[in-house]
C-alpha positions as CSV (number, residue, x, y, z in Angstrom):
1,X,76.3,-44.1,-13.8
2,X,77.4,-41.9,-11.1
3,X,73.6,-40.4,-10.6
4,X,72.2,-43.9,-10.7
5,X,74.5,-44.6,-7.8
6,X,73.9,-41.7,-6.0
7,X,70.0,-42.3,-6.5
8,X,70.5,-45.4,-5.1
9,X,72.1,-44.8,-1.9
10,X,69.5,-41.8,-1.1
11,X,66.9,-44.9,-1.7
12,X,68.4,-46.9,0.8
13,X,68.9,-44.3,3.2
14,X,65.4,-43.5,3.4
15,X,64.3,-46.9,3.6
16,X,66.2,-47.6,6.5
17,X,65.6,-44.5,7.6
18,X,61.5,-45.5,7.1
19,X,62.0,-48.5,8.9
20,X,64.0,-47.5,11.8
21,X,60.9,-44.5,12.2
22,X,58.3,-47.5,12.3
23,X,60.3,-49.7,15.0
24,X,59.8,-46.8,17.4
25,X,56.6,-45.6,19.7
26,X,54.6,-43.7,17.5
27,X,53.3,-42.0,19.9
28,X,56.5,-40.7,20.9
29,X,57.0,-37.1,20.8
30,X,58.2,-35.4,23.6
31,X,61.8,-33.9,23.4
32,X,64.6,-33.5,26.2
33,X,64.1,-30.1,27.8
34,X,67.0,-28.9,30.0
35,X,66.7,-29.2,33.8
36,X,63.7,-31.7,33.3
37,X,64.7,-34.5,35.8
38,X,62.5,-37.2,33.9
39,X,64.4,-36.6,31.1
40,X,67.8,-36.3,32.8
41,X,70.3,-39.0,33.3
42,X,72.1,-39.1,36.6
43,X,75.6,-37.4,35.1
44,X,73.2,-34.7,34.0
45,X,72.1,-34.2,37.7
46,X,75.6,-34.2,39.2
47,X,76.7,-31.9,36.7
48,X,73.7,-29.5,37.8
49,X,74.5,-29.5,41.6
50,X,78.1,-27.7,40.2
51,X,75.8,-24.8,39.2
52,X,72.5,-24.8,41.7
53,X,71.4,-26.7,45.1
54,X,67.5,-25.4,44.2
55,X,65.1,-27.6,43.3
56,X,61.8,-26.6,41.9
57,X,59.0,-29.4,42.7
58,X,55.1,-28.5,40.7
59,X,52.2,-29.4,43.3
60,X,49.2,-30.0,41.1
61,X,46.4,-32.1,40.4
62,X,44.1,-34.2,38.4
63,X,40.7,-33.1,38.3
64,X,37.9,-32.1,35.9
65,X,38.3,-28.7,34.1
66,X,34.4,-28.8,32.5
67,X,34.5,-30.0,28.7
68,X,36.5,-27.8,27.2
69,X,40.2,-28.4,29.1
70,X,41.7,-31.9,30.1
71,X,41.5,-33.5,34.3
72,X,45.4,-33.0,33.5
73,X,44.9,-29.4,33.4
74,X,46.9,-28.6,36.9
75,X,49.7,-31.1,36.2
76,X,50.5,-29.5,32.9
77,X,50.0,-26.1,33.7
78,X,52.5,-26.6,36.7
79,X,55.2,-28.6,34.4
80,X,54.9,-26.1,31.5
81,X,55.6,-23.0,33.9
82,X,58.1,-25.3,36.3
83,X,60.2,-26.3,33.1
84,X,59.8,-22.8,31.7
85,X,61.1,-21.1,34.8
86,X,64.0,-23.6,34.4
87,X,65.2,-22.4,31.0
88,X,66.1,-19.3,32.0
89,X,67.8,-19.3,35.4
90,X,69.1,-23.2,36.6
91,X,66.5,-25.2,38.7
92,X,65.9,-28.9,38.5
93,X,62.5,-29.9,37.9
94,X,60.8,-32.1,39.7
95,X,57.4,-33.5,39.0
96,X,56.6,-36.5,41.9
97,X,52.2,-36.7,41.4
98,X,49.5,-36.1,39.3
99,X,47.2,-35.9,41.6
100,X,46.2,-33.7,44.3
101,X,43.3,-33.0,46.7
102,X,40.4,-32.7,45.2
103,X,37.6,-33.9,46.9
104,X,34.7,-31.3,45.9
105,X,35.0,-32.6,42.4
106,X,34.8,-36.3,42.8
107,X,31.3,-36.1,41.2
108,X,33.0,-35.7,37.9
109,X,34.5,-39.0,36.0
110,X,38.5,-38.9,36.2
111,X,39.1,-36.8,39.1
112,X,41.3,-38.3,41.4
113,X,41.6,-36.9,45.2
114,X,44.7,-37.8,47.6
115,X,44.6,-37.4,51.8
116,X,46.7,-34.4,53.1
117,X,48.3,-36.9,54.8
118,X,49.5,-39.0,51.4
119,X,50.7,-36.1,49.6
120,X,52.5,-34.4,52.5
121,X,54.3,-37.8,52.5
122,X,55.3,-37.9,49.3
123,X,56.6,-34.4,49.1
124,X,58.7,-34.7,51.7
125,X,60.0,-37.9,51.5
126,X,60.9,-36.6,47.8
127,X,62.6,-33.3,49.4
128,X,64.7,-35.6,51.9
129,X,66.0,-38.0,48.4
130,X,66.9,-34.6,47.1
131,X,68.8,-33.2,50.0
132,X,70.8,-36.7,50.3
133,X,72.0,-36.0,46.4
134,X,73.0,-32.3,47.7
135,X,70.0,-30.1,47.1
136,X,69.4,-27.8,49.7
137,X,66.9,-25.2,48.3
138,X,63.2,-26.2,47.8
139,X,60.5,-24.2,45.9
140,X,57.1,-25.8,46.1
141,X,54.8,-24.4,42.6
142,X,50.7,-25.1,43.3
143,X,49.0,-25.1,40.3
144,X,46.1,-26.1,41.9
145,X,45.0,-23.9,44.7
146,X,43.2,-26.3,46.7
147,X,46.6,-27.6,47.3
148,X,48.0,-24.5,49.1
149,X,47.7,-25.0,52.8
150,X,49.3,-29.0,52.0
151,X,52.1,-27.1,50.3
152,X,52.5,-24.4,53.1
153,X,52.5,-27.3,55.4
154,X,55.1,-29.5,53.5
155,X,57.5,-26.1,53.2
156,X,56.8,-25.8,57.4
157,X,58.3,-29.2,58.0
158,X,60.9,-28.7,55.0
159,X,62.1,-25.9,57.2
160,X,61.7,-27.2,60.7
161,X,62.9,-30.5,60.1
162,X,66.0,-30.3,57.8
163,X,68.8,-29.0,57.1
164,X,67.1,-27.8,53.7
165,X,65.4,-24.4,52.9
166,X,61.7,-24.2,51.3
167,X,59.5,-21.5,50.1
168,X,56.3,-21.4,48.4
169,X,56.9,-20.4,44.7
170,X,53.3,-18.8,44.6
171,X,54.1,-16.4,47.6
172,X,58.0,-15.5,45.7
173,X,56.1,-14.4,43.0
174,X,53.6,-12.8,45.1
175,X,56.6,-11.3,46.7
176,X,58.0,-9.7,43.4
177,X,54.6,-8.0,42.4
178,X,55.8,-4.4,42.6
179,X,54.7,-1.9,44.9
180,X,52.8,0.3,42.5
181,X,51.1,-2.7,41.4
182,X,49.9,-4.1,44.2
183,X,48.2,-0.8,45.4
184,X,46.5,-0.6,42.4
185,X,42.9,-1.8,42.9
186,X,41.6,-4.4,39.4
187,X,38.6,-3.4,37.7
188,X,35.9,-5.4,39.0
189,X,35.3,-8.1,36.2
190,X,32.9,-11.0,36.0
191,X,33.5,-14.1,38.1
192,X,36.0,-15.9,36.5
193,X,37.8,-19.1,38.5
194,X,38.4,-23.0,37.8
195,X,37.9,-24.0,34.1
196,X,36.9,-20.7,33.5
197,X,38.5,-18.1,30.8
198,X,41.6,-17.2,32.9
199,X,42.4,-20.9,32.9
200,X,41.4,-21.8,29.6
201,X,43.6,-19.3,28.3
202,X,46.6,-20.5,29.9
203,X,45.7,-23.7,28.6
204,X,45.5,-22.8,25.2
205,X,48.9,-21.5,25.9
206,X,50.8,-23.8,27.0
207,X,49.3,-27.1,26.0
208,X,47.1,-26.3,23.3
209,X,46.5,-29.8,21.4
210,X,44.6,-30.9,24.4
211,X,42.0,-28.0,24.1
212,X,38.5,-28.5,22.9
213,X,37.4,-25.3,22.7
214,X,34.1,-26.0,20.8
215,X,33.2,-28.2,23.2
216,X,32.7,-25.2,26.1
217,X,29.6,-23.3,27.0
218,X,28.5,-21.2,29.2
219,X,28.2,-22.0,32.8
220,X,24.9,-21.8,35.0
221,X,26.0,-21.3,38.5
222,X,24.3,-21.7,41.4
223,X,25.5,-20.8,45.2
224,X,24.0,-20.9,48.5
225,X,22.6,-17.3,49.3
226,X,25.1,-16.2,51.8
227,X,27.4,-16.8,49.3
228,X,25.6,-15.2,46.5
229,X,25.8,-12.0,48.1
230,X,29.6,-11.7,48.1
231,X,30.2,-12.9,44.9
232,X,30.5,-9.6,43.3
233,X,33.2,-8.6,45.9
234,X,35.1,-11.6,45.3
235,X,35.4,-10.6,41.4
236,X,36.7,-7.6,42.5
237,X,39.4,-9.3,44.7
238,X,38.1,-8.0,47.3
239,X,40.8,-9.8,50.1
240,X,38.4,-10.4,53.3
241,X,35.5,-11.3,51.1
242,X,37.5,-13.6,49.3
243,X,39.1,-15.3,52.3
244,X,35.6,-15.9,53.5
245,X,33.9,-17.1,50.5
246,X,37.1,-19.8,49.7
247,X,36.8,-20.8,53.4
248,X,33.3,-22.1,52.2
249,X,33.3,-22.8,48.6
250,X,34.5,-25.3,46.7
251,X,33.9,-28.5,49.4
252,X,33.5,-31.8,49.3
253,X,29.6,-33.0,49.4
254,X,29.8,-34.4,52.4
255,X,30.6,-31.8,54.1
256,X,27.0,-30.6,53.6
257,X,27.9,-26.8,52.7
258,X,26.2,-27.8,49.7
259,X,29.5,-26.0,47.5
260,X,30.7,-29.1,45.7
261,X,31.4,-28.5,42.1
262,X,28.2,-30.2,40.7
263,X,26.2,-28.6,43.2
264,X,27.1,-25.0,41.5
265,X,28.0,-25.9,38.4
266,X,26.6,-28.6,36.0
267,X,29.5,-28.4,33.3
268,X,32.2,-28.0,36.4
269,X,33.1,-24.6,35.3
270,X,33.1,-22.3,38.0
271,X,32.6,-18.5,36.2
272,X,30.4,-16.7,34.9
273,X,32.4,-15.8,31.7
274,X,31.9,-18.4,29.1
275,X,35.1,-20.4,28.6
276,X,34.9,-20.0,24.5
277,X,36.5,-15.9,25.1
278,X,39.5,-17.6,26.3
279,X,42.7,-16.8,23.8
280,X,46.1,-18.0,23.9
281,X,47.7,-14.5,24.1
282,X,46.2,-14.0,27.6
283,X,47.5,-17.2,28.5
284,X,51.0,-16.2,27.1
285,X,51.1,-13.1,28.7
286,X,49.9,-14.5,32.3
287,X,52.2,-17.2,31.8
288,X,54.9,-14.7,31.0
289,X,54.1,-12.7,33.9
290,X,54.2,-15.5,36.2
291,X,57.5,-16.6,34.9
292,X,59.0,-13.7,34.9
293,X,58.6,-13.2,38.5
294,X,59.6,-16.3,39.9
295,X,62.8,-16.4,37.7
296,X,63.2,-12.7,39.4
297,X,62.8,-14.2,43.0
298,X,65.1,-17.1,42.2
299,X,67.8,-15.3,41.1
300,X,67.3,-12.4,44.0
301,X,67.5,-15.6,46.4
302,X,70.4,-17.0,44.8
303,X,72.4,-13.4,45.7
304,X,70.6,-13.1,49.0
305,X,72.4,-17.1,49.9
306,X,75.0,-18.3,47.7
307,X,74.7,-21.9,46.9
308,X,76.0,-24.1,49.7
309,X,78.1,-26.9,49.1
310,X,76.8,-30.1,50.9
């Protein structure tokens, strides 16, 4: 009798238990990650300003990333690092767009492009909300490098304007490549940049559902011929030739340097590796790398200035 009763209310349990599961989304399944402000509740953010003033806001982008990778490759590559960074030394996370600028791939479906002067708007109008709650610290993470000189220029006014300090996350971890490192010269590889294997790897990483990797092949490129010349130097890093070629490359159609994304590349990946030798462990261990150095620099900054209280 006593099993039969004990049968019973199991049954029930998972009945209701079945039914409470099909009231819900069921596309629901994202779970609260610490220092995540979409996921916060206002307590949670008060309670946060006890331990940090910095805030940690991703500056990305929705734009094509050839077949294999999603247009919301940028935006999740930025939140996956930002909310990684954030799990190891205390920052709040703060994702404000999608999109970014993005105007030499506008002859792809999906890709979105913003004016320098909209997102430099938003950015800073989102820094001065933080600094009225008490934040007085500002890291600014591109994961899209077209965005670099809006960032730069949005950390500028950050600095100029308010009472609030900014920095560009990409330079602090720039900053913390050691010595020995940095004066030792890469092995010149093939040309490898957006949507490419470098990319796709770090997509595989750290949002791997949304990878179709049978769906990449290899890219044809084409470039104008003073830029052909200098491609070989720019796979080797090569500083000055890269400063030139980027100065160039990768610009809107209209602009007539004939270096939109279509116009080199007619699956929108921009390397000469195919996409398919990407691998989720060199994802994880550029991710790693990356991480590592910016939870360096924040906690180096947060010795170098003690938090402030407002």
């Amino acid at each position: 009798m006593r099993g039969r009763f004990i049968c019973a209310v199991m049954l029930a349990t998972a009945l209701l238990s079945s039914a409470a599961a099909a009231q819900t989304n069921p596309l629901w399944h994202e779970e609260k990650t610490k220092n995540y402000l979409p996921h916060m509740t206002w307590p949670e953010v008060r309670d946060l300003l006890t331990r940090t003033d910095i805030a940690l806001i991703p500056v990305p982008a929705l734009e094509q990333h050839g077949p294999q990778t999603p247009i919301g490759t940028d935006y999740f590559a930025g939140v996956e690092r930002s909310k990684l960074v954030a799990q190891k030394t205390d920052v709040l996370v703060v994702p404000v767009l999608l999109a970014g600028q993005s105007p030499y791939h506008m002859d792809f479906p999906g890709t979105i492009t913003l004016s320098t002067d909209t997102m430099q708007r938003v950015y800073f109008e989102t820094v001065q909300s933080l600094i009225r709650h008490g934040f007085r610290r500002f890291l600014l993470h591109d994961s899209h490098a077209g965005n670099q000189y809006v960032t730069r220029y949005v950390v500028d006014r950050i600095n100029q304007e308010t009472q609030a300090v900014a920095i560009a996350l990409n330079d602090a971890v720039v900053a913390m490549t050691s010595p020995a490192q940095s004066a030792t010269a890469p092995a010149a590889q093939p040309f490898d940049r957006h949507g490419g294997v470098a990319e796709t790897s770090g997509a595989l990483y750290l949002f791997p559902s949304l990878v179709q990797l049978d769906k990449a092949t290899q890219p044809r490129l084409t470039f104008p011929p003073h830029l052909e010349q200098i491609v070989p130097q720019v796979a080797a890093r090569d500083p000055a030739a890269s400063l030139v070629f980027l100065a160039e490359a990768l610009k809107a159609r209209e602009t007539g340097k004939k270096t939109s994304t279509a116009e080199m590349s007619q699956t929108g990946v921009w390397s000469e590796r195919n996409p398919r030798e990407a691998t989720a462990e060199q994802g994880r261990r550029a991710t790693e790398a990356f991480v590592d150095a910016a939870v360096r620099f924040i906690d180096r900054w947060k010795q170098l200035r003690p938090q402030q209280r407002p």
